[in-house]
C-alpha positions in Angstrom: 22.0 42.7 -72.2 20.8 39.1 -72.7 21.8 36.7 -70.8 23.8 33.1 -72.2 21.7 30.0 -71.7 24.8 28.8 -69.5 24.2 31.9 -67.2 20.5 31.6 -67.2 20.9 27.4 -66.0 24.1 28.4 -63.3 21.6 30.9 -62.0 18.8 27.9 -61.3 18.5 26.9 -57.9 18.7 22.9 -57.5 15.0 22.2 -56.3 15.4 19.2 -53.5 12.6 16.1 -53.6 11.0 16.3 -50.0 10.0 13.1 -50.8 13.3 11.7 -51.4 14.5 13.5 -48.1 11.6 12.2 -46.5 12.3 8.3 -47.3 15.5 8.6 -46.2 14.9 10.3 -42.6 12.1 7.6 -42.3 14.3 4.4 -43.6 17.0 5.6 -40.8 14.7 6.4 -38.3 13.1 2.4 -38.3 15.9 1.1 -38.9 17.8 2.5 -35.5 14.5 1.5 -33.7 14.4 -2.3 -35.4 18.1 -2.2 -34.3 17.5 -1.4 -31.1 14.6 -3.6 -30.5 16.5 -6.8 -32.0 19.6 -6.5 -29.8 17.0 -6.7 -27.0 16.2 -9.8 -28.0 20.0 -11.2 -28.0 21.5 -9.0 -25.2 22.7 -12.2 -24.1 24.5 -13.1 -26.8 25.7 -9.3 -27.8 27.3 -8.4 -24.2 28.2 -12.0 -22.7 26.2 -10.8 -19.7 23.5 -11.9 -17.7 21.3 -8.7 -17.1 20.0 -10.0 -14.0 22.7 -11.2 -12.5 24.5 -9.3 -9.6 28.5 -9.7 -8.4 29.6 -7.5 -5.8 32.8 -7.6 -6.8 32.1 -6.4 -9.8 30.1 -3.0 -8.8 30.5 -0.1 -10.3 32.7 -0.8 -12.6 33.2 2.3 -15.2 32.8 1.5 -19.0 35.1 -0.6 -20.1 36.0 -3.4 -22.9 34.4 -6.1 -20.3 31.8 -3.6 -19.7 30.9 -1.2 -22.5 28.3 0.5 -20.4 30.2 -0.3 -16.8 28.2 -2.0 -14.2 25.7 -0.6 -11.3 25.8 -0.9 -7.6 24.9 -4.7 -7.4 27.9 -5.5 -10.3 25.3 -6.0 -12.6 26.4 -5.1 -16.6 24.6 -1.7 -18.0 24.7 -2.7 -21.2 22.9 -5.6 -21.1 20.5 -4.1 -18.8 19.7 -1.4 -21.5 19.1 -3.5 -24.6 16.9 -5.8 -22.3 14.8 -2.6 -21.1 14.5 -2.0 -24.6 12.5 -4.7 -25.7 10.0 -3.0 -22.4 10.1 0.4 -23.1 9.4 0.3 -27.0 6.7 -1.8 -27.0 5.0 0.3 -24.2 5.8 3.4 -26.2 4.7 2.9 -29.0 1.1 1.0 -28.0 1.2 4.6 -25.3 0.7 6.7 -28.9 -1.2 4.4 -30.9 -3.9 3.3 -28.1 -5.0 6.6 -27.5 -4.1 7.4 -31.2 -7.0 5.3 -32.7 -9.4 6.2 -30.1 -9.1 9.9 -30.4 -9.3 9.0 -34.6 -12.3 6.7 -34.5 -14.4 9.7 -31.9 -12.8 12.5 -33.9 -14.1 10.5 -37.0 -17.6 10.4 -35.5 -17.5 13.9 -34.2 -17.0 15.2 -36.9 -19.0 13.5 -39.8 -22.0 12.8 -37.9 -22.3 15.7 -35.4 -25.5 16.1 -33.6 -25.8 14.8 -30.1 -23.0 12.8 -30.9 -20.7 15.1 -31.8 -21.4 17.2 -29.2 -21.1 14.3 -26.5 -17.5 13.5 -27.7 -16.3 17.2 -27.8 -17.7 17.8 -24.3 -16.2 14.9 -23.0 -13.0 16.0 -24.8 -13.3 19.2 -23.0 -13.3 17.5 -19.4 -10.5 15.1 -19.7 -8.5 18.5 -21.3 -9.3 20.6 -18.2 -6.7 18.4 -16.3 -3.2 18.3 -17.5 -2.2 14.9 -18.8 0.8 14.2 -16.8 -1.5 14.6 -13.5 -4.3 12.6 -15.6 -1.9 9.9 -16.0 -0.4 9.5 -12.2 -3.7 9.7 -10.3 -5.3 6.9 -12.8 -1.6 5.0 -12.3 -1.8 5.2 -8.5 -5.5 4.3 -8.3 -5.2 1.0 -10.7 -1.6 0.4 -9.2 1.9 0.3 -11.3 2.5 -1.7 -14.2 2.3 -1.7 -18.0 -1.6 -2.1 -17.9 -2.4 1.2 -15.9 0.4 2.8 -18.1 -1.3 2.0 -20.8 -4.8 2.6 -19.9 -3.7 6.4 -18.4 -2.0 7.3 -21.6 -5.1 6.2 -23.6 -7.6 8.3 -21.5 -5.6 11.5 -20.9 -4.2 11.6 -24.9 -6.9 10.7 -27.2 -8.4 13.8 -27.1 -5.8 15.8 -29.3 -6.1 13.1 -31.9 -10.3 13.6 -31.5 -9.8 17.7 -32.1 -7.4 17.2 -35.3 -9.3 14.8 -37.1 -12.8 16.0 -35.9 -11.6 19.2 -37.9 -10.1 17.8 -41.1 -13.4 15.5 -41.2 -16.1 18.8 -40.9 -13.8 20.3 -43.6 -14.0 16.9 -46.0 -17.9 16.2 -45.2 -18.8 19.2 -47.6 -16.5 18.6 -50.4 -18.3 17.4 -53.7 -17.1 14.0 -53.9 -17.8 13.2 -50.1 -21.5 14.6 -51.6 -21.6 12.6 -54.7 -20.7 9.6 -52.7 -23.6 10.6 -50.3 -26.1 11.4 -53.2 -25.1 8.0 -55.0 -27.1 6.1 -51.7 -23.4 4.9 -50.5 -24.4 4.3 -46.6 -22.0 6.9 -43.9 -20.4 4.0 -43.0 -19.0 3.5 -46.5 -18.5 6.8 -47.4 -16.9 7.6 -43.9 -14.4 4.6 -44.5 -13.4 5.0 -47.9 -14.0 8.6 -48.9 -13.2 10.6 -45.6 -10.6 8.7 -43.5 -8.1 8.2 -45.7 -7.8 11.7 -45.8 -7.8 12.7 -42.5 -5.4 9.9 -41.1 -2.4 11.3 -42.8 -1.5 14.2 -40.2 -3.1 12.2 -37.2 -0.2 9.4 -37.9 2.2 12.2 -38.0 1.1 13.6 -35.1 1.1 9.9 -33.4 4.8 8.9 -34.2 6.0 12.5 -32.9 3.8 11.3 -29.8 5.8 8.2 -29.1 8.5 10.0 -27.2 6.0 11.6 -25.1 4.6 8.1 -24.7 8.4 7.1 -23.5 9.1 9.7 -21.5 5.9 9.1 -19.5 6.7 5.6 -18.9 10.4 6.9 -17.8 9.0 9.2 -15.5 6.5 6.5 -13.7 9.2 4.1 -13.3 11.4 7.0 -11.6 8.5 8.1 -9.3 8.1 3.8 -8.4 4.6 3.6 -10.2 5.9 2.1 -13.2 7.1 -1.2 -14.7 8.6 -3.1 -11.4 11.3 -5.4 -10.5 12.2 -7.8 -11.7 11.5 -5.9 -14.9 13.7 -4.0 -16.8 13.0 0.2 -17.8 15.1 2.8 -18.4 13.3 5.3 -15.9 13.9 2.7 -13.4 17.4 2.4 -14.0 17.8 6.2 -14.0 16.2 6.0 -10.4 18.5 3.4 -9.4 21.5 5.3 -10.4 20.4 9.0 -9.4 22.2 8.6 -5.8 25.5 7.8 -7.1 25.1 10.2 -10.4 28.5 12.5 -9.3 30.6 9.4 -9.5 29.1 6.4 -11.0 27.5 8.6 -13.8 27.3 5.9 -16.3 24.6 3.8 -14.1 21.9 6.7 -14.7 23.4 8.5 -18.0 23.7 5.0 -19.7 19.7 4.4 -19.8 19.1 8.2 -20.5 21.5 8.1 -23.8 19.1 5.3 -25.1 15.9 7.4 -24.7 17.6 9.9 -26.6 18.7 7.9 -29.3 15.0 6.7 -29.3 13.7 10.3 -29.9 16.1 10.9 -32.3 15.1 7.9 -34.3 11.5 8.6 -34.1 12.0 12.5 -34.7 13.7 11.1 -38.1 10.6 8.8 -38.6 8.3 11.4 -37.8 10.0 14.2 -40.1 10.2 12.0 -42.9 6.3 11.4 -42.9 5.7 15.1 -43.0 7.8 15.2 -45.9 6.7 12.4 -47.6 3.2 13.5 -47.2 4.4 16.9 -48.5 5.0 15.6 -52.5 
């Protein structure tokens, strides 16, 4: 028997944009992060507190209306302490993906469209650096150029790039032999050209992807440095640091460490939404 038209559309499944999705798991993702990073910049004015000023009457306070976030072991207010570390930690994070990011793009690039001795130079470079794990990579070039943001930076650069060499090097070789990267060749267009306009744009799509996902990674290196002491250092302001302060009096002053550990969280989140919605949008 036949089915009625009204039967036939009830039956239909609604078909969902993953564009649309996409947008909006990207707008909320920045805009917790531009949140985030502007309070840092008026901590003062948000919380009423001085982050760097200690009371020791005041210490360990629990969360509170005077003290959202409670206060650590020299009185001074978490909250404030926080949104300050975020205007340190973001930044660092997200130049920690993106230095090593356009590196590993520009070699990959290289590797792959021009091969030859150069290709083979990046890719056995690449597989040095990836013989050591990147964590290790990143500690022994931190201890030997000594804490800070600088040697942060520069370990994350060289023990990461390589990745973004591999995936693009591989989307490149593929693009090199499609007809219009040839016409473009057979036109007398110079590599340079033709690498720029006809090839990248094409391959930067999943490396970008692949960068914002590595921004936590990038933050939870710098949190883990600044909990071993080889990362940003007093009188700065980091989360990992704060963690370390707090670890010795986690069982009953848990908001000094847990605090600072909420907002790398809430970071991931935020840039799991941002990274999602990419993918998505890159999906229509």
């Amino acid at each position: 028997m036949a089915l009625a038209p009204a039967q036939v559309l009830g039956r239909r499944r609604v078909r969902r944009d993953p564009g649309a999705t996409g947008t909006a798991a990207l707008v909320t993702g920045a805009v917790l992060l531009a949140l985030l990073l502007a309070a840092s910049f008026v901590s003062g004015a948000l919380t009423g507190h001085d982050p760097a000023l200690t009371d020791l009457t005041a210490r360990f306070r629990p969360p509170s209306p005077q003290h959202w976030f409670g206060t650590d072991q020299l009185g001074r207010d978490v909250f404030a302490r926080v949104l300050v570390a975020a205007g340190t930690d973001l930044p660092l994070a997200l130049l920690g993906a993106a230095v090593p990011a356009v590196i590993g793009i520009v070699l990959g690039a290289l590797a792959g469209y021009a091969r030859g001795w150069i290709g083979t130079a990046v890719m056995r470079l690449a597989d040095l650096i990836q013989a050591f794990p990147s964590y290790i990579l990143l500690i022994v070039l931190v201890f030997l150029l000594g804490p800070g943001a600088g040697s942060f930076l520069v370990g994350a650069a060289v023990g990461a790039w390589v990745t973004y060499a591999r995936l693009v090097r591989g989307v490149v070789l593929r693009l090199r032999e499609l007809d219009y990267v040839r016409a473009a060749q057979a036109a007398g267009l110079g590599h340079t050209r033709v690498l720029l306009r006809h090839v990248l744009p094409n391959a930067l799509p999943q490396a970008v992807v692949y960068a914002a996902s590595d921004i936590v990674l990038a933050l939870s290196y710098l949190a883990a440095l600044s909990y071993l002491g080889l990362g940003i250092q007093a009188p700065g302001i980091e989360w990992g640091q704060m963690i370390a302060d707090g670890q010795p009096f986690l069982r009953n002053q848990w908001w000094v460490s847990v605090m600072p550990g909420l907002a790398i969280i809430l970071v991931g989140v935020a840039v799991r939404l941002i990274a999602g919605g990419l993918e998505r949008r890159l999906q229509r």
